[in-house]
PABA-310611 format. One record per atom (N, C-alpha, C): x, y, z; chain. Coordinates in steps of 0.1 Angstrom, whole numbers, plus 5000, padded with zeros to 4 digits. Atoms other than C-alpha are relative to their C-alpha. Layout:
BEGIN
     xx     yy     zz   ch
      X      Y      Z    A
...
//
This chain:
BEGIN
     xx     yy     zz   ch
   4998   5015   4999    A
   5380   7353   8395    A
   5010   4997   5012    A
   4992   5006   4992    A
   5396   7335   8423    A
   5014   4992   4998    A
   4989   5008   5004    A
   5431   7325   8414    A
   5002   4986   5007    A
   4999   5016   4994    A
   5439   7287   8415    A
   5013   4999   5008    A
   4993   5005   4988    A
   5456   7279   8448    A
   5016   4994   4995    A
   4987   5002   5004    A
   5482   7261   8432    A
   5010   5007   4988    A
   4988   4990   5009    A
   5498   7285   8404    A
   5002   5014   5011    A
   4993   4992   4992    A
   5493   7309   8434    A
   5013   4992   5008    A
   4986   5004   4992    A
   5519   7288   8454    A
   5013   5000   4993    A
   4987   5001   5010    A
   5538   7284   8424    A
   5006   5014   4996    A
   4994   4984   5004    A
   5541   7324   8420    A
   5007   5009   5013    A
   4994   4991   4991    A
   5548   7333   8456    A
   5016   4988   4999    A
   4982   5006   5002    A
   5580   7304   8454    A
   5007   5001   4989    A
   4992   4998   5011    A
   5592   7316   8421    A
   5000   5015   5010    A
   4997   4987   4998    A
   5589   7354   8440    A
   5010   4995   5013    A
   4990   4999   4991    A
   5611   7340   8470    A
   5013   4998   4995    A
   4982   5006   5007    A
   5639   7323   8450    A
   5005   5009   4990    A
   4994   4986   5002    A
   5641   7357   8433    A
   5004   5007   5012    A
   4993   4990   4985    A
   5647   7374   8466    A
   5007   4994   5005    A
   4989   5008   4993    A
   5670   7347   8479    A
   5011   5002   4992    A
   4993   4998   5008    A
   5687   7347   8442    A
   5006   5014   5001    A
   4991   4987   5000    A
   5698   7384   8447    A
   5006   5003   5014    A
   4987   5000   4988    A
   5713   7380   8485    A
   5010   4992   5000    A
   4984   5014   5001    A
   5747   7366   8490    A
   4998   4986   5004    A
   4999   5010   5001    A
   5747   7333   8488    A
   5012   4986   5004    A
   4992   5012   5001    A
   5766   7306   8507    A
   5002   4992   4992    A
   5003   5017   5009    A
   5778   7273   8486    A
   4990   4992   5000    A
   5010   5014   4991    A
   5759   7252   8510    A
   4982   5007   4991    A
   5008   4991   5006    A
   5729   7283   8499    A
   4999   4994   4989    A
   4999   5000   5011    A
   5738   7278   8464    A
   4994   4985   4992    A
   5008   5012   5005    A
   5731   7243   8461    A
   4982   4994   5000    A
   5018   5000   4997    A
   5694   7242   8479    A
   4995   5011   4990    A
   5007   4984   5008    A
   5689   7275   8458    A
   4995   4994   4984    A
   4998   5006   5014    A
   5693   7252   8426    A
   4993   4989   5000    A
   5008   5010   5001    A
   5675   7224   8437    A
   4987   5006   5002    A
   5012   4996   4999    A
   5647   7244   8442    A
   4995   5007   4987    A
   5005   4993   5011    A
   5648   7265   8408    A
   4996   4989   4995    A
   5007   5020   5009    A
   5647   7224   8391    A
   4991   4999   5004    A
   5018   5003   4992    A
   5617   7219   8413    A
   4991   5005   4994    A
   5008   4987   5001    A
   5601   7251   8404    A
   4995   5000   4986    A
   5001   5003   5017    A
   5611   7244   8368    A
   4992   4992   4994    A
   5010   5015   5008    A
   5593   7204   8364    A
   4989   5010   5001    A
   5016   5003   4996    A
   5564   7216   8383    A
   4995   5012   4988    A
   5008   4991   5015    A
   5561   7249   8355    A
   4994   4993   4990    A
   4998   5002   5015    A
   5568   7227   8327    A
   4985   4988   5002    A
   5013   5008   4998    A
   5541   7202   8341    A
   4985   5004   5003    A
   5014   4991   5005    A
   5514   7226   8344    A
   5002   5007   4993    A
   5006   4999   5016    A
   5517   7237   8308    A
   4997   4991   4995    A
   5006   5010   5005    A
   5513   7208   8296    A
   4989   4995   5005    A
   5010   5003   4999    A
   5486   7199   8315    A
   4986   5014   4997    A
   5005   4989   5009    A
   5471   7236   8304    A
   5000   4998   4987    A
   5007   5003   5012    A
   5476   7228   8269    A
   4989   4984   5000    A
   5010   5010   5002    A
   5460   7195   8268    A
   4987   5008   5006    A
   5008   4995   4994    A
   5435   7210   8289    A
   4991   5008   4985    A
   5008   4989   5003    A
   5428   7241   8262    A
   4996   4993   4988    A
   5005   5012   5016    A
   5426   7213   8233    A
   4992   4995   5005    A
   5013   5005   4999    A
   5398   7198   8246    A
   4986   5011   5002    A
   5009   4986   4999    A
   5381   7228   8256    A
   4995   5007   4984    A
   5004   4993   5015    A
   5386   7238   8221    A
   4993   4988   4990    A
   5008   5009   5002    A
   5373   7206   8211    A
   4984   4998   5006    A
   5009   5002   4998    A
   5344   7210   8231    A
   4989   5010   4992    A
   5010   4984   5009    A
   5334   7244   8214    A
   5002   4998   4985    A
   5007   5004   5010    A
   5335   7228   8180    A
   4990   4996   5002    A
   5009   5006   5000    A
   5316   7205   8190    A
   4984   5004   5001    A
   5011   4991   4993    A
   5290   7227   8209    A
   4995   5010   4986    A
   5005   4992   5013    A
   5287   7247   8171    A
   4996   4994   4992    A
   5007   5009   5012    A
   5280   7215   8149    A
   4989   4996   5006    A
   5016   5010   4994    A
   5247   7201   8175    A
   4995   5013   5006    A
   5010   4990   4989    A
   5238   7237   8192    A
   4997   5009   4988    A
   5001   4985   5008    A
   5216   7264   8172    A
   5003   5009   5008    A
   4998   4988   4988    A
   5233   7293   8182    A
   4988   5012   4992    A
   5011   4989   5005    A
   5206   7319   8173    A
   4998   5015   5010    A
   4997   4985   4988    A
   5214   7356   8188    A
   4986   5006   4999    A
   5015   4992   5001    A
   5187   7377   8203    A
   4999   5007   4988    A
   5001   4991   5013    A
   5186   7400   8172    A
   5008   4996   4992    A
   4996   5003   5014    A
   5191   7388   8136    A
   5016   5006   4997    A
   4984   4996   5011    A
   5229   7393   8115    A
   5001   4991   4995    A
   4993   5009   5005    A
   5240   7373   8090    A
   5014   5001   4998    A
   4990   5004   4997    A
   5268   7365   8106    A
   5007   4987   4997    A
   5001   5014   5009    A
   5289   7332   8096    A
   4992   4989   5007    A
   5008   5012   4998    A
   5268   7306   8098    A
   5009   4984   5001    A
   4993   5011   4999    A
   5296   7285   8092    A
   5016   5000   5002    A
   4987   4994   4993    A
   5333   7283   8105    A
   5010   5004   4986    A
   4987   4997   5013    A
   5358   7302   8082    A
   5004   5000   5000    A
   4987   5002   5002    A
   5387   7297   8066    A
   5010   5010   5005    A
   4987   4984   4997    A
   5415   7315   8087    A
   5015   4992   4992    A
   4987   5008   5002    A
   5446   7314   8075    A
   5012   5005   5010    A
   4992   4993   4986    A
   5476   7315   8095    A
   5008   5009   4993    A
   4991   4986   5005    A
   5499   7347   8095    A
   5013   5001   5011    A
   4987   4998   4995    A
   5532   7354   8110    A
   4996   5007   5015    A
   5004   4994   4987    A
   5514   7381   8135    A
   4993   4993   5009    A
   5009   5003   4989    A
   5491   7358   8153    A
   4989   5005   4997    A
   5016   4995   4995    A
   5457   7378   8144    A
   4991   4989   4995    A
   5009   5003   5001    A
   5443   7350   8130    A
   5000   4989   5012    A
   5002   5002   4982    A
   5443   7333   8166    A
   4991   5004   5004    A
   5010   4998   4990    A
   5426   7357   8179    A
   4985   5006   4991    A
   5008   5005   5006    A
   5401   7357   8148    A
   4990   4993   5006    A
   5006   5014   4998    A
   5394   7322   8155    A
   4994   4998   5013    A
   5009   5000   4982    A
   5385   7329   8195    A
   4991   5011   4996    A
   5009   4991   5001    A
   5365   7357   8185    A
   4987   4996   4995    A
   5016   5011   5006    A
   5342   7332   8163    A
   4994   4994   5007    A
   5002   5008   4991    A
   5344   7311   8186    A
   4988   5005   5015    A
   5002   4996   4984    A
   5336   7333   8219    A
   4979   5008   4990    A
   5017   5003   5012    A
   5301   7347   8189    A
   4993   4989   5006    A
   5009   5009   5002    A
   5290   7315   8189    A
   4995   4993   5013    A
   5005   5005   4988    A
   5290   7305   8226    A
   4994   5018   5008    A
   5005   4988   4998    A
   5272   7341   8230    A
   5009   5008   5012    A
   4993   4988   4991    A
   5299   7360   8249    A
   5012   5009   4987    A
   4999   4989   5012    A
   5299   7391   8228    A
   5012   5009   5003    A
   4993   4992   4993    A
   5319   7412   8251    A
   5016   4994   4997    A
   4986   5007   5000    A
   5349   7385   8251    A
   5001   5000   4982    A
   5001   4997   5015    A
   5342   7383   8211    A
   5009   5012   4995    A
   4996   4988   5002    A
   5352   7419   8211    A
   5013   5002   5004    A
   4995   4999   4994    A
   5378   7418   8232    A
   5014   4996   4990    A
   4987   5007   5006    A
   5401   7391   8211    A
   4998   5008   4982    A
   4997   4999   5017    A
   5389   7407   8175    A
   5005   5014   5003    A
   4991   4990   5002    A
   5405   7439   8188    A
   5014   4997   4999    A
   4987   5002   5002    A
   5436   7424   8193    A
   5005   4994   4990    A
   4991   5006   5014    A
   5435   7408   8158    A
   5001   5012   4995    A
   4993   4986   5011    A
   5431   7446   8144    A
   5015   5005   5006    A
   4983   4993   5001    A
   5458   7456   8164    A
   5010   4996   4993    A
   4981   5003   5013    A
   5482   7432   8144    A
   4993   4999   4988    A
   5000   5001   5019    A
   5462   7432   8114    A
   4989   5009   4997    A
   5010   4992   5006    A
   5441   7465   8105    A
   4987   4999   4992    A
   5006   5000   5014    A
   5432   7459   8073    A
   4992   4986   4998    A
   5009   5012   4999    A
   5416   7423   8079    A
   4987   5004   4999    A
   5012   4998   4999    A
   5384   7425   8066    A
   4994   4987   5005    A
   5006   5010   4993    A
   5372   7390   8081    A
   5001   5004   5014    A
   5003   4995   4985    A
   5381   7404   8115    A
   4989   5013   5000    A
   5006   4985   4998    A
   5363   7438   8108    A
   4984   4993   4997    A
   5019   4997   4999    A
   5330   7422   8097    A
   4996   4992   5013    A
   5009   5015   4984    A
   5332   7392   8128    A
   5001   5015   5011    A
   4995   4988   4989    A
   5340   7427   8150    A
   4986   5007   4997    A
   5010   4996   5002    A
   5307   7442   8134    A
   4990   4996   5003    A
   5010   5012   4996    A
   5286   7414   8140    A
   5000   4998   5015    A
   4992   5002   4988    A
   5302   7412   8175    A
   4989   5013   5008    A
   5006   4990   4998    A
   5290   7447   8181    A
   4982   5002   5002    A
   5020   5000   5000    A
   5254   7440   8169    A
   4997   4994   5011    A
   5007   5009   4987    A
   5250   7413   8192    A
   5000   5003   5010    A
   5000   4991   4989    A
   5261   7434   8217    A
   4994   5013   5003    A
   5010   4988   5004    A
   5240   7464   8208    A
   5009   5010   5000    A
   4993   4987   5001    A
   5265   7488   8197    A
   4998   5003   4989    A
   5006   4999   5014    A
   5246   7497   8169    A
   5007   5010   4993    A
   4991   4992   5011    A
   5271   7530   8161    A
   5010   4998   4995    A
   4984   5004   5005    A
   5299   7512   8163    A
   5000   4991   4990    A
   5002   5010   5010    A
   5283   7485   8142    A
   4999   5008   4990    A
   5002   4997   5018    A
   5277   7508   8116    A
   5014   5010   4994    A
   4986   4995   5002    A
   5311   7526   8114    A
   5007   4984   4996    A
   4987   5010   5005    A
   5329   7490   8113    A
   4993   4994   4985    A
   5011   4998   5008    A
   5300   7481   8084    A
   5008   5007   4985    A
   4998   4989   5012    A
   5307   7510   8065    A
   5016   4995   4998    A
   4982   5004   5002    A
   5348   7505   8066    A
   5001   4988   4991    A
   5002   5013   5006    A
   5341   7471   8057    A
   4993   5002   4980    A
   5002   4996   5011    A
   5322   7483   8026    A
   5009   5006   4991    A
   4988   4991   5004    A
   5347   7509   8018    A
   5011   4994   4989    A
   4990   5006   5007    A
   5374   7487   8009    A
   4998   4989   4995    A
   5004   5011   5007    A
   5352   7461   7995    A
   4989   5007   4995    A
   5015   4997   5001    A
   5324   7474   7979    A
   4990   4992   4995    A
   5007   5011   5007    A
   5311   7441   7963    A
   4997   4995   5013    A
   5003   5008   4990    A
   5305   7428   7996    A
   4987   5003   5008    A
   5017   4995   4994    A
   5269   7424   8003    A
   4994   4996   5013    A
   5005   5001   4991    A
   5266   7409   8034    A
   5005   5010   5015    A
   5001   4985   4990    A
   5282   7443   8051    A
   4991   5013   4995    A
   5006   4987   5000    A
   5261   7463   8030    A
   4985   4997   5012    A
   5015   5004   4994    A
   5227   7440   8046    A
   5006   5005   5016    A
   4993   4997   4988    A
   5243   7446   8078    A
   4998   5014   5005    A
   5003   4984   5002    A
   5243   7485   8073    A
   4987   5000   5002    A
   5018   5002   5005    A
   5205   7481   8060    A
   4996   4996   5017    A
   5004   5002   4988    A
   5199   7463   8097    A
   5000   5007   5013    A
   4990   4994   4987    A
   5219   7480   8120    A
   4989   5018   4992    A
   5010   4984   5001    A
   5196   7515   8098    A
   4986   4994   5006    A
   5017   5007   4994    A
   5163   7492   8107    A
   5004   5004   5016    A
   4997   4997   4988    A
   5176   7491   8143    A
   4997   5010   5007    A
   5003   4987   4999    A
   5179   7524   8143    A
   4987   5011   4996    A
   5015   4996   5010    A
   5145   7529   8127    A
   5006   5014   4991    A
   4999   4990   5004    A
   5164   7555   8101    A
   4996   4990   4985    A
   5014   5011   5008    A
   5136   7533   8075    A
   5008   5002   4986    A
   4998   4998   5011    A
   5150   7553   8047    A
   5013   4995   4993    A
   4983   5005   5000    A
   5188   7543   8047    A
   4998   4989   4999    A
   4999   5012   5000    A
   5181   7507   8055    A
   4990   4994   4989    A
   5004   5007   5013    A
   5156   7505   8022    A
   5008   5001   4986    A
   4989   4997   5012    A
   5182   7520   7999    A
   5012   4986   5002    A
   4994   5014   4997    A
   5207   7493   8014    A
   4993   4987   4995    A
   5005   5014   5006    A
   5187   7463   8011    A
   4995   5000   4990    A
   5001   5005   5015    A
   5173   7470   7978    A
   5013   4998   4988    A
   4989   4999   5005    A
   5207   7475   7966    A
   5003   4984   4999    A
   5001   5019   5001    A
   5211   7434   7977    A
   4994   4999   4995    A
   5006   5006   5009    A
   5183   7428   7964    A
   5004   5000   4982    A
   4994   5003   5015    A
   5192   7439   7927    A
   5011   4996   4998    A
   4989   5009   5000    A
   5226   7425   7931    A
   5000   4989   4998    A
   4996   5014   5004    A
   5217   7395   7939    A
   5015   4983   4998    A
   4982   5004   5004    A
   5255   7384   7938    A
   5004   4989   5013    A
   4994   5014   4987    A
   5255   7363   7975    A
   4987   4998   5006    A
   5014   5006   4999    A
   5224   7340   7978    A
   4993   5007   5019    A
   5007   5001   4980    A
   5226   7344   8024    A
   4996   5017   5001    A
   4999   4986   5001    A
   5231   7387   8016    A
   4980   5002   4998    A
   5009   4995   5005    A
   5198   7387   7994    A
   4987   4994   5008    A
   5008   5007   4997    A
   5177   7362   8014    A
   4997   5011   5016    A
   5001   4994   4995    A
   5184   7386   8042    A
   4995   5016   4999    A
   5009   4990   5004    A
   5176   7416   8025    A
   4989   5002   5001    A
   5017   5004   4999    A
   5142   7400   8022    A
   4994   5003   5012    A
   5006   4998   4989    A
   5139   7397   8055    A
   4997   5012   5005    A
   5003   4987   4993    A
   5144   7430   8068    A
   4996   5009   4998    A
   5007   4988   5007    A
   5131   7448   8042    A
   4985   4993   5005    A
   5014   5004   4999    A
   5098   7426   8052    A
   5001   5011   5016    A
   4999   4994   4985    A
   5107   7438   8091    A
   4996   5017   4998    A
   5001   4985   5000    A
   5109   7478   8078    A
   4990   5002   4995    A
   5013   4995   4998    A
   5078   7476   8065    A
   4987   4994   5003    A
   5005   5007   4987    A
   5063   7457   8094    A
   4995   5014   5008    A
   4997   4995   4991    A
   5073   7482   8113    A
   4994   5014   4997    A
   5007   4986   5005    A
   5060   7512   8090    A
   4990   4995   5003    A
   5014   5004   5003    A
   5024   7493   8088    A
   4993   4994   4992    A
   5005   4999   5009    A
   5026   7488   8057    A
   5002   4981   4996    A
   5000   5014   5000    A
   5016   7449   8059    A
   5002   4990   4986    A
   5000   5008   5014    A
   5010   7437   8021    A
   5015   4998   4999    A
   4984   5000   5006    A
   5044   7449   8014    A
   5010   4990   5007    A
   4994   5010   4990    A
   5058   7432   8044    A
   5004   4985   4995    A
   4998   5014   5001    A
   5044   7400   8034    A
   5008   4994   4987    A
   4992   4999   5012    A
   5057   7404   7998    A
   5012   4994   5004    A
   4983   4998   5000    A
   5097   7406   8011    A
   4996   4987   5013    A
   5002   5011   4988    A
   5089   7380   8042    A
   4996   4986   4994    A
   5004   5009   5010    A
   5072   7356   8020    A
   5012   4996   4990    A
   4985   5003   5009    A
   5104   7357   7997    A
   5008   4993   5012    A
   4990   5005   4989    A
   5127   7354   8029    A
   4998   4986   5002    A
   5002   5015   4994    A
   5107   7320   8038    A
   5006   4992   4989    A
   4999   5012   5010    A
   5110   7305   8001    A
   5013   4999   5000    A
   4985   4998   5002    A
   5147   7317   7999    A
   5009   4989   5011    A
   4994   5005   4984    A
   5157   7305   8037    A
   4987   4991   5007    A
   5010   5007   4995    A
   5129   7278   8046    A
   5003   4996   5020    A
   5001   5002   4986    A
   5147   7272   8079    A
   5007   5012   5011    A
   5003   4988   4990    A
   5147   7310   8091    A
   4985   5004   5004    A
   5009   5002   4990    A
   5125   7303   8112    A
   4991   5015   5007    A
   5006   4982   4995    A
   5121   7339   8124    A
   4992   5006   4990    A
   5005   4995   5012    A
   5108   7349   8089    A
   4986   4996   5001    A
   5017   5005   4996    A
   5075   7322   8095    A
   4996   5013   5011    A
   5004   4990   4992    A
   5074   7347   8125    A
   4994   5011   4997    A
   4999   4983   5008    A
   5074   7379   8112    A
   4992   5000   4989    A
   5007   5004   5007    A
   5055   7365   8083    A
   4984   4997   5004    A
   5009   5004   4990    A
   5027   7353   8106    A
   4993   5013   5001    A
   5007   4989   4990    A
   5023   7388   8125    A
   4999   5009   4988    A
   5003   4990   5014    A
   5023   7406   8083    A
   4984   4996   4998    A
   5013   5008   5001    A
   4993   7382   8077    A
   4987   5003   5009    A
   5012   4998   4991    A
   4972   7387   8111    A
   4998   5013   4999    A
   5005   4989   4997    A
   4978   7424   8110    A
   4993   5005   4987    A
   5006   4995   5015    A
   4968   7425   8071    A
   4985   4990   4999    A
   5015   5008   4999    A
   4933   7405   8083    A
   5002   4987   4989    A
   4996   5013   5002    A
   4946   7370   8073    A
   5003   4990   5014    A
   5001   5005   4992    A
   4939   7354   8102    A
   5009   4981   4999    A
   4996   5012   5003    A
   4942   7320   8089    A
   5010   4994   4995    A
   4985   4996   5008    A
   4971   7326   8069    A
   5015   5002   5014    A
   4992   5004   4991    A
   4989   7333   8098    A
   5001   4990   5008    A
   4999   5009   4987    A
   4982   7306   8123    A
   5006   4987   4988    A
   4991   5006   5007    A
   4996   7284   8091    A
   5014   5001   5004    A
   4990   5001   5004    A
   5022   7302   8087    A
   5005   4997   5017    A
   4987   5008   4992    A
   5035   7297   8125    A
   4996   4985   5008    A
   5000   5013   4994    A
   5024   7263   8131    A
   5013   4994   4987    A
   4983   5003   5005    A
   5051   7257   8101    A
   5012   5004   5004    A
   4986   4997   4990    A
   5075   7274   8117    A
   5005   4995   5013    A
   5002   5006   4983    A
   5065   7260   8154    A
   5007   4985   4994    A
   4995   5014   5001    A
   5074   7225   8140    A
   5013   4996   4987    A
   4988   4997   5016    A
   5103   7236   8110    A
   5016   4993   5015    A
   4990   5004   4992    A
   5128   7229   8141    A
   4992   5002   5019    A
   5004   4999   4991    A
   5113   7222   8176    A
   5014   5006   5015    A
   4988   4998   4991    A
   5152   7228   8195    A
   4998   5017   4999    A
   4997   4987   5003    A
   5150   7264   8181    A
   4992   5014   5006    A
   5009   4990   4989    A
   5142   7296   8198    A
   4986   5006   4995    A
   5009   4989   5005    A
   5121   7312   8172    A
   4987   4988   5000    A
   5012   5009   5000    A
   5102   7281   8166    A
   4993   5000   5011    A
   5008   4998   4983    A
   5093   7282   8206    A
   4991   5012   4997    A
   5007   4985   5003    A
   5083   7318   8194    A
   4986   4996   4993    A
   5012   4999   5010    A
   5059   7306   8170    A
   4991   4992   5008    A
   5007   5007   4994    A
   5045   7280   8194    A
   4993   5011   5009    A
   5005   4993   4990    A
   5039   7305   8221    A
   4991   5010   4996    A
   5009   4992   5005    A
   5024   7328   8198    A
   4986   4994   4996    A
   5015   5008   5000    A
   4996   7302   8188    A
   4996   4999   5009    A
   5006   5005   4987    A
   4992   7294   8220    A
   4989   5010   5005    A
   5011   4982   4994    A
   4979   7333   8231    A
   4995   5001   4990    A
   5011   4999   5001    A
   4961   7334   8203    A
   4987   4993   5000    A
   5011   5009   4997    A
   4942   7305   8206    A
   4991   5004   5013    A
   5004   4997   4987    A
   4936   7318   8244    A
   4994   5015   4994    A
   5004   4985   5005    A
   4921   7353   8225    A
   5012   5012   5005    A
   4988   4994   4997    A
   4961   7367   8233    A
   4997   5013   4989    A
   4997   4990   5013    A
   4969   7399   8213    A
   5016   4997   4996    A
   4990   5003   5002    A
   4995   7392   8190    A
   5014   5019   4997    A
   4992   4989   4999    A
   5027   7418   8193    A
   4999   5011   4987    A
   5000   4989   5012    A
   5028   7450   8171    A
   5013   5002   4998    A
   4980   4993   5001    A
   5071   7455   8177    A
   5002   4981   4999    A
   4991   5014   5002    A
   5091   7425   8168    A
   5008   4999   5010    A
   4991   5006   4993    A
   5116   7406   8188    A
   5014   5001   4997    A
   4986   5001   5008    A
   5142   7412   8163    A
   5005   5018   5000    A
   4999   4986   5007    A
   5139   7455   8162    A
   4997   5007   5012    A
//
């Protein structure tokens, strides 16, 4: 980045009135030397303040931008869906928490990562930072490191089922089929956190998408829809269980409900585009978008 012109002026005249400050100094010296640090002083203290006001609206704009924008990452996580409760702490990590949600939802995963390391550094054992740092990862595609922070996260929670679905995804990802069905059926009989099991659904419909094995598919995808009506991706995926299990009809239902469940939304464009090619005699995809 190009530094701004004026905090550079302001850094080389705070670096001369250090170098002036340590030669000897006439009286006459002494007084210009002083009316310059005051100078040097307003104009600091008046661009911080115009930086904080500045970062408060900024940070006002990135609420805003999370209550009217779907953020919807290339590849599925139930990640929070909604902003959560930090609380504050003596160290500062939940600061850099709160920019890490933040930097998620306006899809810069890399800066995401960046600030939720510096919450582990002052706070290890934060399991809200370790699962937004997991989720962080997915969206970034560090699928090993996603499943080490995952697992940790389980470890010292073991009731917590939306790091075990997470595990289960990040094994889909990895196509290791067998891990990620022991995982999400484990949600599934739990049952214990409605967004955990609804996602279960999903992926377990995805892993056996992805085996072939279509009936089953639609079984766990068919749940996902009734569970989660406006995961939109699920009509998808639901759709391409249908056409490949010779339900033609069944599918083009199911993504013209999806095409019009939210028209702003990526997946819904998904479902449009897919009627579209098959109406035109398209072939519809064998790999998902999400795997």
């Amino acid at each position: 980045m190009t530094p701004d012109p004026t905090y550079a002026g302001l850094a080389e005249e705070i670096a001369d009135l250090e170098a002036r400050l340590a030669a000897n100094l006439s009286p006459g010296d002494q007084e210009s030397l002083k009316r310059r640090i005051a100078s040097a002083f307003r104009r600091t203290e008046a661009a911080a303040a115009e930086l904080a006001e500045a970062r408060q609206r900024i940070r006002g704009l990135v609420e805003r931008y999370k209550r009217t924008v779907v953020v919807e990452p290339d590849g599925p996580g139930p990640g929070p869906s909604v902003r959560p409760s930090f609380q504050a702490d003596h160290l500062g990590a939940s600061t850099f928490v709160e920019k890490g949600w933040s930097l998620i939802a306006l899809g810069d995963h890399q800066g995401a990562r960046q600030s939720l390391e510096r919450a582990l550094e002052l706070a290890p054992n934060d399991l809200e930072a370790q699962s937004l740092m997991g989720w962080a990862q997915i969206l970034d595609h560090q699928l090993d490191k996603a499943l080490e922070t995952f697992s940790r996260v389980l470890a010292a929670e073991p009731s917590n089922q939306l790091a075990r679905v997470n595990i289960g995804y990040v094994c889909l990802k990895k196509r290791i089929f067998g891990e990620a069905i022991e995982h999400l059926s484990r949600v599934i009989r739990a049952d214990a956190d409605r967004k955990a099991t609804l996602y279960a659904h999903y992926y377990l419909g995805l892993v056996y998408l992805e085996r072939g094995m279509y009936l089953d598919a639609q079984s766990f995808l068919a749940k996902a829809v009734a569970l989660g009506p406006n995961l939109i991706e699920a009509h998808y995926e639901l759709g391409r269980a249908q056409w490949f299990s010779g339900d033609s009809a069944g599918a083009i239902a199911t993504w013209k409900r999806g095409a019009s469940a939210n028209r702003f939304a990526p997946w819904a464009a998904r479902c449009a585009e897919l009627l579209e090619s098959v109406e035109r005699g398209g072939v519809v995809p064998r790999s998902s978008p999400s795997v």
